[in-house]
C-alpha positions, 0 to 999 in steps of 0.5 A: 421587238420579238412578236408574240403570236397568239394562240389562235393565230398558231391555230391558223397559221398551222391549218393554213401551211397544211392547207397550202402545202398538205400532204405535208411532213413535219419538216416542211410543217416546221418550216412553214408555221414557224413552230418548234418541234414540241410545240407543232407536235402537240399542235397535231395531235389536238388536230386530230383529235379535233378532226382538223387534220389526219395524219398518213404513213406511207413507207415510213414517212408521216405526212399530215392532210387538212380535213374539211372539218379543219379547212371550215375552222380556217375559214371562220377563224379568218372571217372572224380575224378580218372582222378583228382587223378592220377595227384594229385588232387581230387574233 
């Protein structure tokens, strides 16, 4: 059975990996939230336009950092899905 993530657990899930391992590039970003290329990639922009996350260039290399504006979203999107869990359903 092939487990469907909703669209606010990809939201978390996303802050989360740049939470843990930001500064952090896209393959690692890849890698960690699980996403697809197009997927993450538009993922990122609504970030930033949102102010969750900033992107960085050094020497040519793109790395994307969580914002204190993203790290307050991870945190309520987290309280409200432990809430969620306790009565049996999530995110």
């Amino acid at each position: 059975m092939k487990y469907h993530r909703s669209s606010n657990r990809l939201v978390m899930d996303l802050l989360r990996a740049l939470q843990r391992h930001g500064p952090v590039g896209v393959t690692r970003l890849l890698t960690a939230a699980n996403l697809t290329h197009g997927r993450l990639q538009g993922m990122l922009k609504g970030f930033e336009e949102n102010g969750w996350a900033i992107q960085q260039t050094k020497k040519g290399q793109a790395t994307w950092t969580i914002t204190g504006r993203g790290e307050r979203v991870l945190a309520d999107l987290t309280r409200i899905d432990d809430v969620m869990q306790d009565h049996g359903l999530g995110l």
